[in-house]
C-alpha positions as a Markdown table, in Angstrom:
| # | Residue | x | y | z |
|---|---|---|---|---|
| 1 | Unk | -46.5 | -45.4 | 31.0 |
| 2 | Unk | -46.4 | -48.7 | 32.4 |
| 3 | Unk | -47.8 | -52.1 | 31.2 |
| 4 | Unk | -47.3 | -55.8 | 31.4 |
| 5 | Unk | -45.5 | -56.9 | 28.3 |
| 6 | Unk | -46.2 | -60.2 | 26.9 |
| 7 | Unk | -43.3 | -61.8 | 24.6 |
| 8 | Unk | -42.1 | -65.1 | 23.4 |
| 9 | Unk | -44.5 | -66.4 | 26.4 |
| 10 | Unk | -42.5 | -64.5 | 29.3 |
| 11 | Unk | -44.4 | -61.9 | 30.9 |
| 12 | Unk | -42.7 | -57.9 | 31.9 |
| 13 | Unk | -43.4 | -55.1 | 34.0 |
| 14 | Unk | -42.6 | -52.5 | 31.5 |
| 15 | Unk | -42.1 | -48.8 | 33.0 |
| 16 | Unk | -41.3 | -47.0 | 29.5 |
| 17 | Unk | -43.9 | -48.0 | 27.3 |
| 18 | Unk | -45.4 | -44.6 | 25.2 |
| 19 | Unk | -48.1 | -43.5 | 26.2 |
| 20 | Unk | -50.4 | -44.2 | 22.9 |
| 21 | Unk | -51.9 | -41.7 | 20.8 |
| 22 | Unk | -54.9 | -42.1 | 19.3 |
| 23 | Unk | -55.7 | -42.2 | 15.7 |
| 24 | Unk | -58.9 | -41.1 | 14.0 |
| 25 | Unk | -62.1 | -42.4 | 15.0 |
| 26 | Unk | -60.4 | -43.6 | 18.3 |
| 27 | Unk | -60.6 | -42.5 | 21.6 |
| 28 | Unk | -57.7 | -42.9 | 23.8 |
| 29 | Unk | -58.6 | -44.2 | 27.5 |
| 30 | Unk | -56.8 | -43.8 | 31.3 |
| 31 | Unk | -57.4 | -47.5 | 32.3 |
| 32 | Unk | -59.2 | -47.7 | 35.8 |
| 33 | Unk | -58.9 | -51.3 | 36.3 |
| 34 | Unk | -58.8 | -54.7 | 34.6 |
| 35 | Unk | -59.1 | -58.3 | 35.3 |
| 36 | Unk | -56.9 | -61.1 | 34.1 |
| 37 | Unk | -59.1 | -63.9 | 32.6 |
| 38 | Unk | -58.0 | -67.5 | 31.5 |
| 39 | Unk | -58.0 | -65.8 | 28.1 |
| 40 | Unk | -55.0 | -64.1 | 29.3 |
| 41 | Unk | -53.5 | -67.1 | 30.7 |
| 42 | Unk | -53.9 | -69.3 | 28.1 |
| 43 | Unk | -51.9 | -66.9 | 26.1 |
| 44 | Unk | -49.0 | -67.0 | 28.6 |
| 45 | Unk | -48.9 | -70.4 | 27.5 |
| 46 | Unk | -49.1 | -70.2 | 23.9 |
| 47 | Unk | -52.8 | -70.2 | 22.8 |
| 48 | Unk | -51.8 | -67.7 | 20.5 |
| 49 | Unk | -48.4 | -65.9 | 19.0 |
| 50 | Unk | -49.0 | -62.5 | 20.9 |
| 51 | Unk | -46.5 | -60.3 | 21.4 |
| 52 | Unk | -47.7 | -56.9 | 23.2 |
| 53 | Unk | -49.6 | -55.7 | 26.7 |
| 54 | Unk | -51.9 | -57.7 | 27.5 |
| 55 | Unk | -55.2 | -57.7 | 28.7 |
| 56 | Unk | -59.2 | -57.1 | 27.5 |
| 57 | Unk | -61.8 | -57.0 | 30.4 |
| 58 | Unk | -61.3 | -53.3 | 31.5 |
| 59 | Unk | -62.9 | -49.8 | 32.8 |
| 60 | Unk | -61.3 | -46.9 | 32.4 |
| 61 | Unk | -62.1 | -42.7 | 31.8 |
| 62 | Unk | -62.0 | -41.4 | 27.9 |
| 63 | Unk | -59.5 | -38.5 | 27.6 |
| 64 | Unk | -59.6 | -37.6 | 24.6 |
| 65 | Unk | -60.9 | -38.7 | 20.7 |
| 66 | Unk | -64.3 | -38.9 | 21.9 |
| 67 | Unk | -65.9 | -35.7 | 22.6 |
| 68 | Unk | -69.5 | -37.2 | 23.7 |
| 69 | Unk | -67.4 | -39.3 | 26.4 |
| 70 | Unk | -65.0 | -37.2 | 27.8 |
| 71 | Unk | -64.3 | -37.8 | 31.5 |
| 72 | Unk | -66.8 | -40.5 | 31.4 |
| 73 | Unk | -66.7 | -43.9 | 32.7 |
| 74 | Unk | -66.6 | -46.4 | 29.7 |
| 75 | Unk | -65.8 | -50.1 | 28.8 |
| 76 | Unk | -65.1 | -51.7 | 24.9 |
| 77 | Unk | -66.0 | -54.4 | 23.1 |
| 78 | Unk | -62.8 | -55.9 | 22.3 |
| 79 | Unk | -63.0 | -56.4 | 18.3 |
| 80 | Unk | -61.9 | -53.7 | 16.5 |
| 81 | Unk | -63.1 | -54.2 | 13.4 |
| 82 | Unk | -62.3 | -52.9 | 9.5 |
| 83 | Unk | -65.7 | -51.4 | 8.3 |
| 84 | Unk | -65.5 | -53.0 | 4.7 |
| 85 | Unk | -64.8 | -56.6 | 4.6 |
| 86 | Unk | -68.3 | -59.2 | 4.3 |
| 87 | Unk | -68.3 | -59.8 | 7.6 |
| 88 | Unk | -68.8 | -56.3 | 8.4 |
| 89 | Unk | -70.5 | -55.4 | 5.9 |
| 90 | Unk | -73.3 | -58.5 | 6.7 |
| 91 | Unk | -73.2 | -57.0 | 10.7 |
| 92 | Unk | -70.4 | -59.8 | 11.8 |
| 93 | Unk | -67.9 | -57.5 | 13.3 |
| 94 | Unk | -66.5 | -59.9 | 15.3 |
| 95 | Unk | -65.6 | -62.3 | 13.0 |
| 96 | Unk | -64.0 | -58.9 | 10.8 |
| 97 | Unk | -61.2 | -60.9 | 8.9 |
| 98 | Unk | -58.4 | -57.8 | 9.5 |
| 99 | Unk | -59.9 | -56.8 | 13.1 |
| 100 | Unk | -57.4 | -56.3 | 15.5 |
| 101 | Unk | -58.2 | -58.1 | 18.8 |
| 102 | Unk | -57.5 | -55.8 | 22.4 |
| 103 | Unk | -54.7 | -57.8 | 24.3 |
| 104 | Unk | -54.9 | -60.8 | 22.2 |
| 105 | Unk | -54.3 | -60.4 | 18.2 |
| 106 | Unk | -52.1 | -57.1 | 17.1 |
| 107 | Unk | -53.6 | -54.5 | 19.8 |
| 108 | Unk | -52.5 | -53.6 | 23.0 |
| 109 | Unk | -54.2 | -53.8 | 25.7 |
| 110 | Unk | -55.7 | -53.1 | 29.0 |
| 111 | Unk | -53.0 | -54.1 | 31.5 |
| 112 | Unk | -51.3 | -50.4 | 31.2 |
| 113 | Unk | -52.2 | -47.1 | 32.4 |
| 114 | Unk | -53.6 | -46.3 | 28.6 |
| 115 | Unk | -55.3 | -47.6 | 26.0 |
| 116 | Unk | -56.8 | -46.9 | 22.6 |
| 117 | Unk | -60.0 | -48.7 | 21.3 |
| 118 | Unk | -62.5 | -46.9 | 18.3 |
| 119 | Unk | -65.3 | -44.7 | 20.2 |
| 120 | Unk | -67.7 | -47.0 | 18.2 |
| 121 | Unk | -66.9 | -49.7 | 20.4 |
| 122 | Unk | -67.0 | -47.8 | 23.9 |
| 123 | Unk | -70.3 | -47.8 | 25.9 |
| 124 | Unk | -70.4 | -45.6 | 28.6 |
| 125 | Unk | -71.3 | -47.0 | 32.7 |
| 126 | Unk | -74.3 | -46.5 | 34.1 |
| 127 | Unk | -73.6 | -44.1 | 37.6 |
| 128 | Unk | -74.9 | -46.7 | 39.5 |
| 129 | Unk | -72.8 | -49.8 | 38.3 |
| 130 | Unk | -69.4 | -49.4 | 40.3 |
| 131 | Unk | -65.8 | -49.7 | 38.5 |
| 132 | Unk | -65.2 | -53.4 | 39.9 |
| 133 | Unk | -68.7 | -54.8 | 39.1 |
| 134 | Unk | -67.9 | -52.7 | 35.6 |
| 135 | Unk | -64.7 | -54.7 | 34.9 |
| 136 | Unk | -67.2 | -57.9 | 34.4 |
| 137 | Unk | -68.4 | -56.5 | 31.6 |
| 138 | Unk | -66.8 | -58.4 | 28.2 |
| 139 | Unk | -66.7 | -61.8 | 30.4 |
| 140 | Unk | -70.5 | -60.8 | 31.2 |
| 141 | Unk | -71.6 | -60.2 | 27.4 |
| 142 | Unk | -69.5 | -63.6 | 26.7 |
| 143 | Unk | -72.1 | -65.4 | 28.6 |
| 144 | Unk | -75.0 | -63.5 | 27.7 |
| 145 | Unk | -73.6 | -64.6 | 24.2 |
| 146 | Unk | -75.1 | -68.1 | 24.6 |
| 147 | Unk | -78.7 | -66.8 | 24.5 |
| 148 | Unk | -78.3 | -64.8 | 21.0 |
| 149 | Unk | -77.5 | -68.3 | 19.6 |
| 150 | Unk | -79.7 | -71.1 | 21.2 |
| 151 | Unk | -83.0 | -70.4 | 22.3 |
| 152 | Unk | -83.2 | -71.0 | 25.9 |
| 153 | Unk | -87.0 | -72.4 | 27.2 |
| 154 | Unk | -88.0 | -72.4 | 30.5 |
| 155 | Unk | -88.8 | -76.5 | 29.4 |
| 156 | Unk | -85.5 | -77.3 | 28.3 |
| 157 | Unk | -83.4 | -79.1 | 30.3 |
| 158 | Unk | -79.7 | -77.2 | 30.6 |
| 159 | Unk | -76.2 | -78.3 | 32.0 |
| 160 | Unk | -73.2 | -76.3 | 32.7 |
| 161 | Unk | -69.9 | -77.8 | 33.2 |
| 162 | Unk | -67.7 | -75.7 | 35.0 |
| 163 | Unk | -67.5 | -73.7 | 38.1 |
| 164 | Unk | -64.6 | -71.1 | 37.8 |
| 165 | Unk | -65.0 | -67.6 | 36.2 |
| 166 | Unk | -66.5 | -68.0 | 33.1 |
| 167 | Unk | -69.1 | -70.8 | 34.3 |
| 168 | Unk | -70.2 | -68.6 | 37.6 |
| 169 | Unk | -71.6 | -66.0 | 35.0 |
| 170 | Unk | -72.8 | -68.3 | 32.3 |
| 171 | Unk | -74.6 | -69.7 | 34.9 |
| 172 | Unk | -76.3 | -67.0 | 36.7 |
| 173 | Unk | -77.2 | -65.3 | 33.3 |
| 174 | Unk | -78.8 | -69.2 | 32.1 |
| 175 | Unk | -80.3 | -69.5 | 35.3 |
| 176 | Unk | -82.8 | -66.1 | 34.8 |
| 177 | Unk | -84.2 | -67.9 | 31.5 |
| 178 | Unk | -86.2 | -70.1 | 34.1 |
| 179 | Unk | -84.4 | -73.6 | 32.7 |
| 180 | Unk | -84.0 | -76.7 | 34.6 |
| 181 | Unk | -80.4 | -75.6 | 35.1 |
| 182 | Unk | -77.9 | -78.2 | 36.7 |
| 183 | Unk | -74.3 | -76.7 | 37.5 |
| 184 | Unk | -71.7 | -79.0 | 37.6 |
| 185 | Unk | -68.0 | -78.2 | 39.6 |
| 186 | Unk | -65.1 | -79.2 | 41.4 |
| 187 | Unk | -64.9 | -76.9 | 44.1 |
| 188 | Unk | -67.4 | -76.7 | 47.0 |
| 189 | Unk | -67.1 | -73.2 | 48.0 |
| 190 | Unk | -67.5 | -72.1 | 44.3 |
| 191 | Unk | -70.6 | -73.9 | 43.8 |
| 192 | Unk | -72.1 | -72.9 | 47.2 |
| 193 | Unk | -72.2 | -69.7 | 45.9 |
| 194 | Unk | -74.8 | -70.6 | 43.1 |
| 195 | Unk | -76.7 | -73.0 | 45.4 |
| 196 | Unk | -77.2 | -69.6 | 47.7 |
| 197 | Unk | -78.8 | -67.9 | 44.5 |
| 198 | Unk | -81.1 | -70.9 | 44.2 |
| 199 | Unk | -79.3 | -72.8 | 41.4 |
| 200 | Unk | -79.4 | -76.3 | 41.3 |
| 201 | Unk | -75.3 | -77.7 | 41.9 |
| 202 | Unk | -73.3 | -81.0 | 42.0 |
| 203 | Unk | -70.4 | -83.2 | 40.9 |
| 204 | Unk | -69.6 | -85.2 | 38.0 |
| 205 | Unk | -71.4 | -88.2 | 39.5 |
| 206 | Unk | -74.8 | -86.6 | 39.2 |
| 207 | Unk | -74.8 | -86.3 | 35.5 |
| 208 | Unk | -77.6 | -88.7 | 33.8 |
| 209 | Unk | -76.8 | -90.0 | 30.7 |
| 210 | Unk | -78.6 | -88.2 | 27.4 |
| 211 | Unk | -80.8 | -86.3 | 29.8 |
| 212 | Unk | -80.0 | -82.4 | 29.4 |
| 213 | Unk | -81.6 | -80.9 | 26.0 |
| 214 | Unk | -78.6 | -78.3 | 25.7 |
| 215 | Unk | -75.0 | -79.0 | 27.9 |
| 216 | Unk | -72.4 | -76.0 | 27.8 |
| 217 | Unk | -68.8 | -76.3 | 28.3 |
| 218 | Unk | -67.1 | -73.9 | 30.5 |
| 219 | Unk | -64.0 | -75.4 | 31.8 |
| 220 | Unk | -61.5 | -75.8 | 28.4 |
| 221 | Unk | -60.3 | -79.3 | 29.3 |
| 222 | Unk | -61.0 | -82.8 | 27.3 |
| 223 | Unk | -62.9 | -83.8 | 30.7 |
| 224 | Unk | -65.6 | -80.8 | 30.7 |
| 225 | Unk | -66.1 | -81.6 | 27.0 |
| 226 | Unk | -66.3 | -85.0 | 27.4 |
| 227 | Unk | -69.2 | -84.6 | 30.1 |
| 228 | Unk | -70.9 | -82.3 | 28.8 |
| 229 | Unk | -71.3 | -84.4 | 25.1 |
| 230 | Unk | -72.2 | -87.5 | 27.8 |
| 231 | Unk | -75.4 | -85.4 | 29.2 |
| 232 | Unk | -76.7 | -84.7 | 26.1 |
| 233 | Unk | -79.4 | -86.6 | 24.9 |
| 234 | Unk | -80.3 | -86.8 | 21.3 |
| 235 | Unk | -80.6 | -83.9 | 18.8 |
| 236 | Unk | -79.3 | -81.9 | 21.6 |
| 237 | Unk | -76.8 | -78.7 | 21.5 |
| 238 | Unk | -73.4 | -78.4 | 22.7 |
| 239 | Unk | -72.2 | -74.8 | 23.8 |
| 240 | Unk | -68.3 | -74.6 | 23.3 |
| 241 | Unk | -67.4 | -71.4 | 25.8 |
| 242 | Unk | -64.2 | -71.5 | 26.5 |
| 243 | Unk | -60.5 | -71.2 | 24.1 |
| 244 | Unk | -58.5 | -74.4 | 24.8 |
| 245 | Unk | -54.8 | -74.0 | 24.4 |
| 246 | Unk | -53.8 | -77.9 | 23.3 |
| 247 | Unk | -55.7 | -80.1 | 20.9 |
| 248 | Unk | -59.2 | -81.3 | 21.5 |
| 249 | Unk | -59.5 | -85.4 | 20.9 |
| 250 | Unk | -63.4 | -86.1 | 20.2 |
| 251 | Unk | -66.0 | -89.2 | 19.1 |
| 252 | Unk | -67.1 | -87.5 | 16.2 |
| 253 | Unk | -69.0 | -90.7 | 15.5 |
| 254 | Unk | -71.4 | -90.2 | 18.8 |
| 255 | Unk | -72.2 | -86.2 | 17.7 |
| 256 | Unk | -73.0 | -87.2 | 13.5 |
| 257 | Unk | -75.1 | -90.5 | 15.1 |
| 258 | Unk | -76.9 | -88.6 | 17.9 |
| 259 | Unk | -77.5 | -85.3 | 15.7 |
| 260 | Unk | -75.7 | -83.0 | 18.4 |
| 261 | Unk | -75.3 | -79.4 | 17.3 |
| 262 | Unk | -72.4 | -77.9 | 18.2 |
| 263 | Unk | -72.0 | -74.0 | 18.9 |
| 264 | Unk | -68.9 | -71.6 | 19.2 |
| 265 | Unk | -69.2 | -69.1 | 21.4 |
| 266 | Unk | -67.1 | -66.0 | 21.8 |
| 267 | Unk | -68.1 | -62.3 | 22.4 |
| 268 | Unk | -71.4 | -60.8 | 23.4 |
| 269 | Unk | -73.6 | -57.8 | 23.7 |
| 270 | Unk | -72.3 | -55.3 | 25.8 |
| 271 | Unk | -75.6 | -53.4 | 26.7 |
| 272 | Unk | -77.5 | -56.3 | 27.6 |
| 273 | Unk | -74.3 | -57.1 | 30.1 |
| 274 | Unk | -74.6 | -53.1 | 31.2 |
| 275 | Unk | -78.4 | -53.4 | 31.7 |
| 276 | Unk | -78.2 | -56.5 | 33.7 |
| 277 | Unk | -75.6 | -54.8 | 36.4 |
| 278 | Unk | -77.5 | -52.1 | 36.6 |
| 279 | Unk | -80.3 | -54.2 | 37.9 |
| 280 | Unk | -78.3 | -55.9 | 39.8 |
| 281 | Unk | -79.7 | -58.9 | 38.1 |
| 282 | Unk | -76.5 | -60.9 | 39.1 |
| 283 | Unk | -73.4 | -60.9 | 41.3 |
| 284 | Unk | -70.1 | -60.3 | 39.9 |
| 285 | Unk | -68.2 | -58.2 | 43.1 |
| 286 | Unk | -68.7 | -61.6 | 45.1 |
| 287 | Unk | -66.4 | -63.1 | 42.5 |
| 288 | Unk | -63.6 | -60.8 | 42.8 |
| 289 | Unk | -61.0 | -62.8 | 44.6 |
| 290 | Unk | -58.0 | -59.9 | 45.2 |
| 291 | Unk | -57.2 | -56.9 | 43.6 |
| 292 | Unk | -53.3 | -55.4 | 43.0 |
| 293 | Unk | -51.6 | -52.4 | 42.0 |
| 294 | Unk | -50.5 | -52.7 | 38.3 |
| 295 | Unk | -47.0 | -52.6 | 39.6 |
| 296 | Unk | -47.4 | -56.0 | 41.4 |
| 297 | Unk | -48.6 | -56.8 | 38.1 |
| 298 | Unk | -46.6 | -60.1 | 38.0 |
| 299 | Unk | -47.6 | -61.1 | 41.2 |
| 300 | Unk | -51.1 | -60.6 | 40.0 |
| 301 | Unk | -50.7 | -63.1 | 37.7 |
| 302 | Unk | -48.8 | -65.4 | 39.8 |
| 303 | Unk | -51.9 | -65.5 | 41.9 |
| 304 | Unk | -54.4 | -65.9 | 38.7 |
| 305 | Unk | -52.3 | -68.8 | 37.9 |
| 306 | Unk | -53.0 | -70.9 | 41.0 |
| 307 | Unk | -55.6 | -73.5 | 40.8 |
| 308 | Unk | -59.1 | -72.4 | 41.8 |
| 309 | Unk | -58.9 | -69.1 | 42.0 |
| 310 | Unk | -61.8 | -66.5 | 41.1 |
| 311 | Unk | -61.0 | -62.7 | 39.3 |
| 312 | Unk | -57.8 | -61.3 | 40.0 |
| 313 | Unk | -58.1 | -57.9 | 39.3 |
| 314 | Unk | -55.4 | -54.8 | 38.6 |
| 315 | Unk | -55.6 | -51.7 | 39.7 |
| 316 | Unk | -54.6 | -48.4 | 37.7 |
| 317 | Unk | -56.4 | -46.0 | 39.5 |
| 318 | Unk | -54.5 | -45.0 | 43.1 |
């Protein structure tokens, strides 16, 4: 089969890769389509020692290993997890301390015409959500992550600081809460798109000091930290939603004397990202920029890699 091969931080087009088999209690799965996230690119440059195809956000049709699922549309939480250790065993799968990671830590991943993943972690698409608005799924549950861990009131006061991929659907997913929501970006024609769904958009210049009760970071750069802990006001919560491939310098003074509660944030619930595209509840095909075979793989991610742009996406199925 094919695949894009990720090694020593140089990207190939492989054409000879085994198709995998799958072992018990997995399913294995012809890959549909898949996007490239800054997840993906961020391992290109070193985030993490990965060495294997890469690739996580995907939808694809279960051949076999799954008998309830066969021929079915499906997409996978990207955690595969041991079953045993305390993190499992106290409902933290994702935090499983010998989980193999899809595309990312010792599992391959979606960027090839196969894949396998445990039938525990597949959920099967609605009829009425379509492959490409199925690809958001992962990213999707990312956002939705934020509301399992901070209570979102309509009162509270909410900033999000970023406009690209990630931020779009954090956004739209903090925005059906019924916050004060203020979206702050670089790019006009990214943040039009919120304005036209009624959410509330700007620059950096518009941020008021300690004014925003929770302020979360979508961009992975010292500046989108930096003013997103700046909004905050006292005794308020910081949402960390995005990996950041160099080091982080911070005033660690300013969050122990203003009480700021900081929150990790990494994978979400996968039905409540299913249910929402089924009710068309937000817009994810608007944010698909292009689409390419997965032979033009490489350019695909030559074209992910240029500033500003929205989901790239790769194509299995011709």
């Amino acid at each position: 089969m094919q695949g894009i091969w990720l090694e020593k931080q140089q990207l190939q087009l492989k054409s000879d890769l085994p198709i995998p088999d799958s072992p018990a209690g997995e399913a294995r799965i012809k890959v549909l389509r898949a996007g490239i996230c800054n997840t993906d690119l961020e391992l290109l440059r070193g985030y993490y020692p990965y060495t294997g195809i890469l690739g996580h956000e995907f939808v694809g049709v279960v051949e076999s290993g799954a008998p309830n699922l066969i021929n079915k549309r499906v997409v996978g939480e990207i955690n595969a997890a041991c079953g045993k250790c305390h993190f499992c065993l106290t409902n933290q799968p994702t935090h499983c301390e010998q989980r193999t990671v899809l595309g990312i830590v010792n599992r391959n991943g979606a960027f090839a015409d196969y894949l396998t993943l445990p039938v525990a972690n597949l959920h099967a698409v609605p009829d009425q959500v379509t492959t490409d608005a199925a690809t958001f799924t992962e990213p999707l549950a990312a956002a939705l992550e934020i509301q399992e861990q901070v209570k979102i009131l309509p009162e509270h006061n909410v900033l999000v600081v970023g406009d690209g991929k990630l931020g779009q659907l954090v956004a739209q997913t903090i925005a059906l809460t019924g916050c004060d929501l203020l979206v702050i970006g670089r790019h006009h024609d990214k943040l039009e798109k919120l304005a036209l769904r009624g959410i509330k958009v700007g620059f950096e210049d518009i941020v008021s000091p300690r004014s925003f009760d929770i302020a979360i970071e979508c961009t992975g750069n010292p500046d989108g930290f930096n003013l997103a802990l700046f909004g905050l006001r006292p005794r308020g919560t910081l949402v960390l939603k995005s990996t950041y491939a160099g080091k982080l310098t911070l005033d660690a003074s300013a969050i122990v004397v203003d009480e700021i509660t900081v929150v990790g944030s990494r994978c979400g619930p996968f039905a409540k990202a299913l249910d929402l595209l089924s009710q068309n509840k937000v817009d994810v095909t608007s944010l698909i920029e292009t689409c390419y075979p997965l032979e033009e793989g490489l350019a695909a991610f030559s074209h992910a890699q240029q500033r500003g742009t929205l989901k790239v996406l790769l194509k299995m199925d011709s």
